[in-house]
C-alpha positions, -999 to 999 in steps of 0.1 A, spaced: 650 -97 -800 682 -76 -784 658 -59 -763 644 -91 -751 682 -106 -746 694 -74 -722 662 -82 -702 674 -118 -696 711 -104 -691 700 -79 -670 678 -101 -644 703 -123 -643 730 -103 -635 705 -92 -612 698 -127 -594 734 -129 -592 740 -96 -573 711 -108 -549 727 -144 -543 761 -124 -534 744 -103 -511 723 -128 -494 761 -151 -492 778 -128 -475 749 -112 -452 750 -156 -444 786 -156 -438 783 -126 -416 756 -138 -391 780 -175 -391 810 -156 -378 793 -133 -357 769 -161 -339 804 -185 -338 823 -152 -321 793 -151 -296 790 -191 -290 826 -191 -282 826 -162 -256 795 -176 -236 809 -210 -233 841 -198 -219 822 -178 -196 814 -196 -160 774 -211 -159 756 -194 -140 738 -213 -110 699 -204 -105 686 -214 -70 648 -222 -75 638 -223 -36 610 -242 -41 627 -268 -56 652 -268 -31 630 -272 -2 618 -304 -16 657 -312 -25 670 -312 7 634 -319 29 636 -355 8 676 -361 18 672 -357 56 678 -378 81 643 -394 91 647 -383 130 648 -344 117 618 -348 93 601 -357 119 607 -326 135 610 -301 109 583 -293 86 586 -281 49 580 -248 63 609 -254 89 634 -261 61 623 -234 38 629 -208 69 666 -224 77 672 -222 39 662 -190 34 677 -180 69 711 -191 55 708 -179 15 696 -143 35 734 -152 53 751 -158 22 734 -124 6 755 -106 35 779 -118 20 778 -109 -15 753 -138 -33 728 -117 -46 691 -126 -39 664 -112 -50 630 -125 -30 603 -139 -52 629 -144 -80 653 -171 -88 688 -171 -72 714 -165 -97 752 -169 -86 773 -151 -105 806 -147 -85 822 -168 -54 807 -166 -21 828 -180 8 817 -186 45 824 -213 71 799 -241 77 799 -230 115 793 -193 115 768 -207 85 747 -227 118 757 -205 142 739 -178 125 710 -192 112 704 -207 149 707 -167 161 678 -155 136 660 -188 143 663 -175 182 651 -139 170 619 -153 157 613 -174 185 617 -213 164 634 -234 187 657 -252 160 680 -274 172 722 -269 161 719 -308 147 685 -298 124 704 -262 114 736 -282 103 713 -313 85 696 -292 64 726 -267 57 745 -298 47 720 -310 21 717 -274 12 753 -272 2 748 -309 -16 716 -292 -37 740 -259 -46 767 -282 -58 745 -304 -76 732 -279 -92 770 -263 -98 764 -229 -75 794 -245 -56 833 -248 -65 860 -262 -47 869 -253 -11 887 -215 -13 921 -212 -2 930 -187 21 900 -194 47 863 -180 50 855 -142 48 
């Protein structure tokens, strides 16, 4: 019968060592999954730029008179034109993958035109300043919709 008794004693002093162990193991992952939650959330989102999606974006926003001018093809090559811009610089694009913005980017809305209306030239598309600046604006709408765009830097454009 003593034999029996130490048995019982000893599983359950046995159980009881286990449920410790698997309590503080718990408690562990809790603080070291709060620790984590709390330094990703103060940590800035990080913006992904799907192209695709932003063709259709900003092709549905314009003005009639330049969609009947520009194709979908037309706006992907201004948008691309101008993200290519902003990759000078410093976004970082990677082609084929999505855009992601992890620090600021600041240029002026006219060198923005001015430049995609030079590589537009260099391929021979005659786009037109008023079609470059239409679908750069909704392009800037779409990247602060999507919160890839702060407020307006002080101290001027790069």
């Amino acid at each position: 019968m003593s034999v029996a008794v130490a048995v019982v004693g000893l599983t359950a002093g046995v159980v009881a060592i286990g449920a410790i162990v698997v309590a503080l193991v718990f408690v562990m992952a809790a603080v070291v999954i709060g620790r984590e939650a709390r330094r990703l959330d103060a940590m800035p989102a990080r913006a992904t730029i799907e192209i695709d999606e932003e063709v259709l974006w900003v092709a549905d926003r314009l003005p009639r008179a330049i969609t009947a001018e520009l194709s979908y093809s037309d706006v992907r090559q201004i948008l691309e034109w101008h993200l290519a811009y902003l990759g000078e610089h410093g976004l970082e694009v990677t082609s084929g993958d999505p855009i992601v913005v992890d620090a600021p980017v600041v240029v002026e809305g006219t060198t923005s035109v001015q430049n995609v209306l030079e590589r537009a030239a260099g391929a021979g598309a005659g786009y037109t300043a008023e079609q470059v600046q239409a679908v750069l604006d909704f392009q800037i709408a779409y990247l602060v919709e999507i919160g890839a765009v702060g407020p307006e830097a002080e101290g001027g454009p790069l």
